[in-house]
C-alpha positions as CSV (number, residue, x, y, z in Angstrom):
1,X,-14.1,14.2,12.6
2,X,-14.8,11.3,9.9
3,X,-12.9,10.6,6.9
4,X,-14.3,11.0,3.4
5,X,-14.5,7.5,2.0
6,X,-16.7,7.9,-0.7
7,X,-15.8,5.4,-3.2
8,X,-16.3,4.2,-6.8
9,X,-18.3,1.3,-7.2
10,X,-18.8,-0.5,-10.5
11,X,-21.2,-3.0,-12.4
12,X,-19.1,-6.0,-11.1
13,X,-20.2,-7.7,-7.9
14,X,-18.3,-7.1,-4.8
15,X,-19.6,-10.0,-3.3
16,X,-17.1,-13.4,-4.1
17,X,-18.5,-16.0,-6.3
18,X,-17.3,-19.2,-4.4
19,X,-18.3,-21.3,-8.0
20,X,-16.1,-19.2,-9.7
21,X,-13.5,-20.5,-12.3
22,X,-11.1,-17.9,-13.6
23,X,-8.5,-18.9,-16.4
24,X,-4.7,-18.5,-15.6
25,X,-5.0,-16.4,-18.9
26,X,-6.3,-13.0,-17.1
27,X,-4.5,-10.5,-15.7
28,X,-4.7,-9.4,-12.2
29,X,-4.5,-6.0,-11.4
30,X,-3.8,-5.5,-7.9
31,X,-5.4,-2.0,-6.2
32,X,-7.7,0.2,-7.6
33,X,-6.5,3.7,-6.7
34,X,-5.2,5.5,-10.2
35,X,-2.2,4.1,-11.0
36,X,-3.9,0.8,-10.6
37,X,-6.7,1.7,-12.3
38,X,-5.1,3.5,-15.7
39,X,-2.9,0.3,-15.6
40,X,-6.0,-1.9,-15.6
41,X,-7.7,0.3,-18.3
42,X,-4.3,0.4,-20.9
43,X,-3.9,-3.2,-20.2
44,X,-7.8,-4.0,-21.2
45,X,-7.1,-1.9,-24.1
46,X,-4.4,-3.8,-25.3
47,X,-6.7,-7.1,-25.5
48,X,-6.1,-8.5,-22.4
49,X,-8.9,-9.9,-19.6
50,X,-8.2,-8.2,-16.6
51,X,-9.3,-8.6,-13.5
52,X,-9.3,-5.4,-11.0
53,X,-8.9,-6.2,-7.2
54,X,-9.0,-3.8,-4.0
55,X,-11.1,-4.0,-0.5
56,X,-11.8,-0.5,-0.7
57,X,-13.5,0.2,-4.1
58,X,-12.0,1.6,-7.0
59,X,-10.8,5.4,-6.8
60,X,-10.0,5.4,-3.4
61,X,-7.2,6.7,-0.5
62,X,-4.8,9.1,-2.2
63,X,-6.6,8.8,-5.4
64,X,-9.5,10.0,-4.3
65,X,-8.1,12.9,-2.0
66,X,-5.0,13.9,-3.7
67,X,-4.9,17.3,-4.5
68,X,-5.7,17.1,-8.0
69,X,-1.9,18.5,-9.2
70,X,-0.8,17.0,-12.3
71,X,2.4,18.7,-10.8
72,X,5.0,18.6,-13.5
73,X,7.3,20.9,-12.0
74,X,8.2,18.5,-9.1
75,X,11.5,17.4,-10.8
76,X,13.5,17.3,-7.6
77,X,13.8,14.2,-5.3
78,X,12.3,14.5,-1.6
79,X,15.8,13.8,0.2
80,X,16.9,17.4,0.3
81,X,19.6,18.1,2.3
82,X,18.1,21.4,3.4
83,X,16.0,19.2,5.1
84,X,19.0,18.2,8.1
85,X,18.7,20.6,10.2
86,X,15.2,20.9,10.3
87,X,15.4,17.2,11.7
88,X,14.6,18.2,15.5
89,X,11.6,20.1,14.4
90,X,10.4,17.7,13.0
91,X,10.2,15.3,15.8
92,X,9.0,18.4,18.2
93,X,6.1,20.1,16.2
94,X,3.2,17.4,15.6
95,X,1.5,20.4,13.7
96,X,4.7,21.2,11.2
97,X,4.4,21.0,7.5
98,X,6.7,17.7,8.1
99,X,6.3,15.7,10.9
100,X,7.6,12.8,12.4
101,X,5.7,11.0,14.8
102,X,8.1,10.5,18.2
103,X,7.1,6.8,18.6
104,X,7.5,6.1,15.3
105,X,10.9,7.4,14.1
106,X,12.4,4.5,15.7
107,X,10.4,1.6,14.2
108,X,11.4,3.7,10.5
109,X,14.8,4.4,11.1
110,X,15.8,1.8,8.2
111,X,13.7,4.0,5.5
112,X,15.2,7.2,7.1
113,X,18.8,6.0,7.6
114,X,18.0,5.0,3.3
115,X,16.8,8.3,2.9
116,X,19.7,10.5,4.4
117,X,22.0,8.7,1.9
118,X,20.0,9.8,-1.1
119,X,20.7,13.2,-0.3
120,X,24.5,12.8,-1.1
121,X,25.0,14.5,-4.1
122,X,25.6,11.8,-6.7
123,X,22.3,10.3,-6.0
124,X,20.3,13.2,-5.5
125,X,21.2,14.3,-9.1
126,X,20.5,10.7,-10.3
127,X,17.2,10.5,-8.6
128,X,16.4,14.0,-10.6
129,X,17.1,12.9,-13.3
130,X,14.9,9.5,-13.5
131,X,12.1,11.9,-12.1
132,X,12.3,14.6,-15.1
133,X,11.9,11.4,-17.5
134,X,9.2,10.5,-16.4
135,X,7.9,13.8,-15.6
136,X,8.8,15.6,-19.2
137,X,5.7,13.1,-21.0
138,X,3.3,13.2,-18.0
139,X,1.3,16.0,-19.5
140,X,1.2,14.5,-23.3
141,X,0.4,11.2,-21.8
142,X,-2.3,12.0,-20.1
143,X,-3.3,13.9,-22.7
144,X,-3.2,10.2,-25.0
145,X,-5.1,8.8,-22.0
146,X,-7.9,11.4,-21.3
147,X,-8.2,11.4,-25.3
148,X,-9.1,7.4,-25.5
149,X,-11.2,7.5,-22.1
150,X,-13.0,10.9,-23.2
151,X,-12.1,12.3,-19.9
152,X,-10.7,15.4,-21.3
153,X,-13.1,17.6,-19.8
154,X,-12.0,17.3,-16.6
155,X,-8.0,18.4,-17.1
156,X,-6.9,21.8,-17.6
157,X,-3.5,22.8,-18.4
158,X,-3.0,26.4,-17.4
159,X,-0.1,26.4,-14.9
160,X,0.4,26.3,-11.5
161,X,1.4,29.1,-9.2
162,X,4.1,29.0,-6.0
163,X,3.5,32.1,-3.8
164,X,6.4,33.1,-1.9
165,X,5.1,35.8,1.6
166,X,8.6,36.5,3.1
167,X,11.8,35.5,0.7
168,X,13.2,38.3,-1.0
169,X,13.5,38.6,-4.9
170,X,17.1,37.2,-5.1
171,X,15.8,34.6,-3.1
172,X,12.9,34.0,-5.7
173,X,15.2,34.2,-8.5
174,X,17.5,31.4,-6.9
175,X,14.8,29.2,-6.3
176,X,13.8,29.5,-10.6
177,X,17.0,29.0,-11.1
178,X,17.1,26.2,-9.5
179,X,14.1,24.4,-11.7
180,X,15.2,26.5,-15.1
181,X,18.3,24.7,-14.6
182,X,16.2,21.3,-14.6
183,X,14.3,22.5,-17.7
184,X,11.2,23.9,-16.0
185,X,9.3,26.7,-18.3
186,X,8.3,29.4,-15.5
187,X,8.2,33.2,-15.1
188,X,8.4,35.2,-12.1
189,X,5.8,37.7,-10.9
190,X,5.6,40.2,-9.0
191,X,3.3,41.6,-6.3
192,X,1.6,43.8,-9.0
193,X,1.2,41.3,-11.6
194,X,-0.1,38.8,-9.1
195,X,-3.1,41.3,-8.0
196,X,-3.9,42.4,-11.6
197,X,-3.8,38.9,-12.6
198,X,-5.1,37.4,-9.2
199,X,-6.9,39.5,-7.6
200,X,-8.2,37.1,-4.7
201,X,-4.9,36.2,-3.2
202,X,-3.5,38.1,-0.4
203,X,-1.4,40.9,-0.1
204,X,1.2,39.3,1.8
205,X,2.5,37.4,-1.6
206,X,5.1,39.2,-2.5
207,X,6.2,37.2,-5.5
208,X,5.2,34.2,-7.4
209,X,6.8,31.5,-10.1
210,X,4.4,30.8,-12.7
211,X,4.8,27.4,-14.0
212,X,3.9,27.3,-17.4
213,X,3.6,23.7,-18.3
214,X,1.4,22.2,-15.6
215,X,-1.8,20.9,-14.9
216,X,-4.6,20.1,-12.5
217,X,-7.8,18.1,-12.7
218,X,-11.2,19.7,-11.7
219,X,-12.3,16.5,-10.1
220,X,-10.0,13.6,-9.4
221,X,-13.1,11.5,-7.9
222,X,-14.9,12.2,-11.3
223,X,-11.8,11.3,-13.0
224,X,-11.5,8.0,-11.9
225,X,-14.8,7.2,-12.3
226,X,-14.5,7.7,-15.9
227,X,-11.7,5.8,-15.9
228,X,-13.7,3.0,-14.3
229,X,-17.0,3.4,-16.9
230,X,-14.1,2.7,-20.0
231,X,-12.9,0.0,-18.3
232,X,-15.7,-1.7,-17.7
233,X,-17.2,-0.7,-21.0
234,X,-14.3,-2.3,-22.1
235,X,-14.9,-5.6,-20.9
236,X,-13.0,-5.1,-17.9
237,X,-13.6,-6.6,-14.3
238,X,-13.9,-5.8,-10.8
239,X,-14.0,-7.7,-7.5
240,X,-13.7,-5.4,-3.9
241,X,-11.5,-8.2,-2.5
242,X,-8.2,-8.3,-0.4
243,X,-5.2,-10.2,-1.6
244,X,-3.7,-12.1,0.9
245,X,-0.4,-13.7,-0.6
246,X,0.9,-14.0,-3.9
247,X,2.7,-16.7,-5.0
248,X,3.8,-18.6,-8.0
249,X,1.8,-21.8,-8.2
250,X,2.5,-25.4,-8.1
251,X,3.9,-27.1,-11.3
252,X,4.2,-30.4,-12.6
253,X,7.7,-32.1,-11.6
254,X,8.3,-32.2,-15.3
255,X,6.8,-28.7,-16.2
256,X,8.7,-25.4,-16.4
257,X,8.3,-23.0,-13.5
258,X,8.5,-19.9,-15.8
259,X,5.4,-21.0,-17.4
260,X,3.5,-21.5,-13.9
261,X,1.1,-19.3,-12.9
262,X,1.2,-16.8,-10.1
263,X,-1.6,-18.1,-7.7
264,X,-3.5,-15.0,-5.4
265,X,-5.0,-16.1,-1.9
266,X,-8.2,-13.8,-1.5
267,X,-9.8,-13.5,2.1
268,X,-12.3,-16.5,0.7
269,X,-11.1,-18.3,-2.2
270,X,-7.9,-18.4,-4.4
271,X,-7.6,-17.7,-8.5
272,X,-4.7,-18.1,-11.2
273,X,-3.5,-16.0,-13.4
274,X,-0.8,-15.7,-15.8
275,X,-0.2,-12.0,-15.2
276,X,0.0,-10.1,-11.8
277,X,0.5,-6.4,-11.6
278,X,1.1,-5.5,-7.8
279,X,-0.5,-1.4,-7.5
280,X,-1.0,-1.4,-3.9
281,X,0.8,1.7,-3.0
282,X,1.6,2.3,0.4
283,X,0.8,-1.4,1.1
284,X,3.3,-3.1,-1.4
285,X,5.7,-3.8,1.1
286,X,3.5,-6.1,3.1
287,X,2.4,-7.8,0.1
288,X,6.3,-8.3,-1.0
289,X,7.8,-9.2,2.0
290,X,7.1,-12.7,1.9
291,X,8.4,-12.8,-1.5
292,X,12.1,-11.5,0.3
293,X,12.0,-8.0,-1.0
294,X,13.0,-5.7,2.1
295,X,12.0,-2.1,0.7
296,X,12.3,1.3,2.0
297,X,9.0,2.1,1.6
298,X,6.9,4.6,4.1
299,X,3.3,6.2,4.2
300,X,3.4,10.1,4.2
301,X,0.1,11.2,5.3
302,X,-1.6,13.9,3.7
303,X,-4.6,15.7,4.6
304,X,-7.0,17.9,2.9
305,X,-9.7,20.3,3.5
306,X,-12.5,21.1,0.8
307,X,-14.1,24.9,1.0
308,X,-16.7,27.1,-0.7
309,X,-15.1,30.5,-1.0
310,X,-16.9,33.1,-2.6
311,X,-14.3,32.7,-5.4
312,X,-11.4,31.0,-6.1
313,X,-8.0,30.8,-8.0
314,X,-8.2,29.8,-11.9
315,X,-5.2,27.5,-11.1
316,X,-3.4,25.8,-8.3
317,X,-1.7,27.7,-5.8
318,X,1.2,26.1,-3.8
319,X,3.0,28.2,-0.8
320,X,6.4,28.3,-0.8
321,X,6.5,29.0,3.4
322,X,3.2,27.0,4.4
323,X,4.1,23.7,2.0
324,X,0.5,23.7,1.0
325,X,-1.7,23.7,-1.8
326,X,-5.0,25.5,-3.1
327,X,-6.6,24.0,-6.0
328,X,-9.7,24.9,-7.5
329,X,-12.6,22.4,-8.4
330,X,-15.9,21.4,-9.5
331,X,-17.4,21.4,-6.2
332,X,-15.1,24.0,-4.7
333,X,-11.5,24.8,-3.5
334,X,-9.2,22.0,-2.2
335,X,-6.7,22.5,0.2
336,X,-3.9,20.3,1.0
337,X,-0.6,19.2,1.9
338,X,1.7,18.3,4.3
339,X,3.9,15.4,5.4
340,X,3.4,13.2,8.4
341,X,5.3,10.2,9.2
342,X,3.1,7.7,11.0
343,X,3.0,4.5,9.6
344,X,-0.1,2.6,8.2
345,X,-2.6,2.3,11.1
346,X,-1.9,5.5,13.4
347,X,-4.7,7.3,14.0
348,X,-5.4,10.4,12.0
349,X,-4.3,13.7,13.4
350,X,-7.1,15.8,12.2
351,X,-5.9,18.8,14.0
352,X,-3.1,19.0,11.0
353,X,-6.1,19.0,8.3
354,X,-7.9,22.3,10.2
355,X,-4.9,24.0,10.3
356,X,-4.6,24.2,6.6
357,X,-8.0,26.5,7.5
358,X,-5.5,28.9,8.9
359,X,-2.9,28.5,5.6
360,X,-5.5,28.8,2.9
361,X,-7.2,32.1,4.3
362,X,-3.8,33.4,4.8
363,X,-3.2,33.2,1.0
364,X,-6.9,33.2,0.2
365,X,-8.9,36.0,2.4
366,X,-12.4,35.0,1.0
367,X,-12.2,31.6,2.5
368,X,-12.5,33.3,6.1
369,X,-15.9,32.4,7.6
370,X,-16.7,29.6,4.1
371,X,-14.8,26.9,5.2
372,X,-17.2,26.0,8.6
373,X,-20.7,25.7,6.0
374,X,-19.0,22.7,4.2
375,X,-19.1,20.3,7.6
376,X,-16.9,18.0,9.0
377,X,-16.9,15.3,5.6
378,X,-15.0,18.0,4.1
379,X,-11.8,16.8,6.1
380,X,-10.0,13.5,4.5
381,X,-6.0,11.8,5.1
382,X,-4.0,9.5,3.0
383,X,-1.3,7.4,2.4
384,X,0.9,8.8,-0.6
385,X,3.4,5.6,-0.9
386,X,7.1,6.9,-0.7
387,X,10.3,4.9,-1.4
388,X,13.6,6.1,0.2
389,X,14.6,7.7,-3.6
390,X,11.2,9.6,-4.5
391,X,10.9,7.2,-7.3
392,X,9.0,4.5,-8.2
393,X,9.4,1.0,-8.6
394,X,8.1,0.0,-12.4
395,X,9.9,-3.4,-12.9
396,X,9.3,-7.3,-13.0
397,X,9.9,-9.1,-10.3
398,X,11.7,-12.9,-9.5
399,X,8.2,-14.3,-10.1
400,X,7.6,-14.6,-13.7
401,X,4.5,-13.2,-14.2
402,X,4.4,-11.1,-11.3
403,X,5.3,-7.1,-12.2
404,X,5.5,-4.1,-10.0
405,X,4.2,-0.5,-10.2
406,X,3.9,1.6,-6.9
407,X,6.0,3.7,-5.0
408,X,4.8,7.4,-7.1
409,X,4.9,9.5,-3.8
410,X,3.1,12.6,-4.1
411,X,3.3,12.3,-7.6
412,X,0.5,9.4,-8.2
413,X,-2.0,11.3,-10.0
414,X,1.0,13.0,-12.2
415,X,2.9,10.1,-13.0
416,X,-0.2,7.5,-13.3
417,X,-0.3,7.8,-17.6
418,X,3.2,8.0,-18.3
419,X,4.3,5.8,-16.3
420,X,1.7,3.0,-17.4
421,X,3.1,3.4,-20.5
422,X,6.6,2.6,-19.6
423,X,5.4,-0.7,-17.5
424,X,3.5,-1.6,-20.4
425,X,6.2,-1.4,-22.8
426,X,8.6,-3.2,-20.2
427,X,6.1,-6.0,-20.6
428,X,5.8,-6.5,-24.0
429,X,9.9,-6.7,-24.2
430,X,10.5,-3.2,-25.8
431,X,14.4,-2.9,-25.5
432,X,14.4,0.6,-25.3
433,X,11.5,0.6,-22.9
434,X,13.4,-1.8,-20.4
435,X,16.8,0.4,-20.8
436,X,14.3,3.5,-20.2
437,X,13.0,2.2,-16.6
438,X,16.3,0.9,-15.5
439,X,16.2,3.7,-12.9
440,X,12.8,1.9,-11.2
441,X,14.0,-1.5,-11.1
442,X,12.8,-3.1,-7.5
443,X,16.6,-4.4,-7.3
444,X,18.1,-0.7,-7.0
445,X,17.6,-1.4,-3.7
C-alpha cells in the first residue's frame, strides 16, 4: 500500500540557484506544513521578505492528512493518568488505538519517563490550562486568517459530535462534566435525537456530546494551497530544500554577536538571514540538538483512510470507544486516528489504517462495500509532533534571531492561526504577548 504524497508546489523553483545572493534581511521560514506555512503568510503580511523552506513541498505530512478537526474541544493534555494501566496493552496490541512499538519503547523511554510525570496532578492542570488559551481564540483566529487569505469557503463551524456505543448515561454525563468544567459549550444527546438528527449513524450509539463551538475544514489540501497562492501573491518565496544546520554566523572580532546573522547549511549551498523560524514539526529535535536543546519530543503516527459512502455526516464524528474520527469532505469522508509510537523512519503499519475500515462502518453502515472503489492511494500516515506536555513550544531561542514554533500534537491544523499570532507578537516585543506564551517557552524543559 503506498502513501498519499500529493503535495503543493508553487511558482518558485525547486531547483537551487547556486548564483544566488540572499540578504541577511529575509526571513527564513523553516517547513512548509501549516503551522509553517500560516507563519510564513502572517510574517509576509507584516512586510517582511520571507523565504519558505521544506524538501517535501508545501502542504505536506500531517498537514496534508490530518483529519481536518479544527478540534476546539481538546482542552485536556495527552498524559492522562487513566492511561497507566493500559500500559501493557499498549506494548502487546500492534493494532490498539495506542500503540507502542516493542523495540522502540526503549530507545523513547526519556520522552515517556517525561510524560508519566506530567500526569501528576499539578501539571496536568497547568498543561490544561496553557492548552484552553490557546484553544479559546483558535476558532476567531482562523476566522481573521481565512478572512485576509479568502479561504473562508472551505471552514465550517457547525460542531463536532463524540459517539459513545457502550458507556452508560452517568457515564456520558461525567465525561461533559468533565469539559463543562473546562468551559466547553456541549449538549448531550440521546439515541433518539441522534437518529432524528443523524440518521446515517448506527444504532449502536447510544449517546453523543454535541460540541457546539467547533470546527472542521472541507479540504485541508485545498486549504493550504490557498494559503500558498496568498503567499506567494504576496511576494512570498519558496525553495523545496533541506536545512542541514543552523547556526549563528561568523562576526567580526569587534562586531556584536546579537547582531550576527543565523547562517542555514542547505544540502547544496548556504544563505543568511536575519530571522529564522524553526516549523519542522516532528523533526525539530534533530535540527536543535546541535544547538544543546535535549527535548522530549516524539512522532505519533496517524493514519487515515478516505471513502465514498453513499452519504455522510454533516459534521465530524469522533468515537469515544474506537479513538477515531469521521469527517466529511469535498471529495468524500475521512477517517482517522490513532496513536502509534514508532519513531521517524519505522516503516508504516498499514494494517492499523484498514482497520479504521472496520471502525467507520461500525459507526457509519453506508460505508460497508464504498471504501474498496476508492483504491489503495486512499490510505496515508503521519507524523503529528508531540512534546512530553501536549504543548507547544512558541518561544525564542539562545540564538538571536533564531525563534521556535512546533510541537502542536494533534492539534496542528487547530492551533496553526492562533498560535501564529502569539509568536508573532512575541517577536515584535509585545509585553503582554511574551507573559501570554510563558507556558511554551523551549526552557520549560
Amino acid at each position: 500500500m503506498q502513501i498519499n504524497t500529493k503535495i503543493v508546489t508553487g511558482q518558485s523553483s525547486s531547483e537551487p540557484d547556486a548564483n544566488s545572493s540572499l540578504s541577511a534581511e529575509i526571513t527564513v521560514v523553516i517547513g512548509a506544513g501549516v503551522i509553517g506555512l500560516v507563519t510564513a503568510c502572517r510574517l509576509q503580511q507584516q512586510g517582511q521578505q520571507v523565504l519558505l523552506l521544506d524538501p517535501n513541498g508545501v502542504g505536506a505530512g500531517c498537514s496534508f492528512g490530518n483529519a481536518g478537526h479544527l478540534a476546539t474541544e481538546q482542552v485536556f493534555p495527552l498524559a492522562d493518568p487513566a492511561l497507566l494501566p493500559k500500559l501493557p496493552g499498549f506494548l502487546l496490541d500492534p493494532l490498539g488505538p495506542l500503540a507502542i512499538r516493542p523495540g522502540y519503547f526503549w530507545r523513547a523511554l526519556p520522552f515517556f519517563y517525561r510524560f508519566l510525570r506530567q500526569m501528576l496532578r499539578g501539571a496536568r492542570q497547568a498543561n490544561t490550562e496553557a492548552l484552553k488559551v490557546l484553544l479559546q481564540d483558535a476558532i476567531a483566529a482562523w476566522q481573521r486568517l481565512a478572512n485576509d487569505a479568502s479561504c473562508s469557503d472551505l471552514l465550517r463551524y457547525q460542531g463536532s459530535l463524540l459517539v459513545f456505543e457502550q458507556s452508560t448515561l452517568a457515564q456520558v454525563e461525567q465525561v461533559a462534566q468533565g469539559y463543562r468544567a473546562q468551559g466547553v459549550a456541549l449538549s448531550i444527546l440521546t439515541q433518539k435525537q441522534l437518529q432524528q438528527n443523524y440518521p446515517g449513524l448506527s444504532g449502536a450509539v447510544r449517546y453523543a456530546i454535541l460540541f457546539e463551538e467547533v470546527g472542521h475544514t472541507l479540504s485541508p489540501s485545498l486549504l493550504n494551497q490557498r494559503l500558498y497562492q496568498w503567499f506567494l501573491g504576496m511576494g512570498g518565496r519558496f525553495e523545496q530544500q533541506k536545512v542541514l544546520a543552523i547556526a549563528q554566523a561568523t562576526v567580526p572580532a569587534l562586531a556584536s554577536s546579537a547582531t550576527a546573522p543565523l547562517q542555514l547549511t542547505l544540502a547544496t549551498k548556504q544563505i543568511t538571514a536575519k530571522t529564522v523560524v524553526l516549523c519542522t514539526g516532528a523533526y525539530s529535535k534533530q535540527l536543535l540538538k546541535p544547538l544543546g536543546y535535549q527535548l522530549p519530543l516524539e512522532a505519533e503516527r496517524g493514519y487515515h483512510l478516505m471513502t465514498s459512502p453513499p452519504s455522510m455526516p454533516a459534521i465530524p464524528v469522533a468515537s469515544f470507544d474506537r479513538k477515531m474520527i469521521m469527517t466529511p469532505m469535498q471529495h468524500g469522508l475521512r477517517l482517522a486516528g490513532t496513536v502509534e509510537f514508532a519513531g521517524l523512519k519505522a516503516a508504516d503499519n498499514w494494517q492499523r489504517a484498514t482497520l479504521l475500515r472496520r471502525h467507520g462502518e461500525a459507526l457509519w453502515p453506508e460505508l460497508a462495500g464504498s471504501i474498496s472503489q476508492v483504491g489503495p492511494e486512499a490510505c496515508w500516515s503521519g507524523l503529528r509532533p508531540t512534546l512530553a506536555d501536549s504543548l507547544p513550544v512558541i518561544s525564542r531561542s539562545h540564538l538571536p534571531g533564531l525563534w521556535l514554533h512546533f510541537g502542536h500534537q494533534h492539534l496542528g491544523l487547530t492551533l496553526a492561526a492562533v498560535s501564529t499570532e502569539l509568536l508573532i507578537q512575541n517577536m515584535q516585543g509585545d509585553a503582554a504577548a511574551l507573559k501570554k506564551a510563558l507556558p511554551y517557552r523551549v526552557t520549560r524543559f
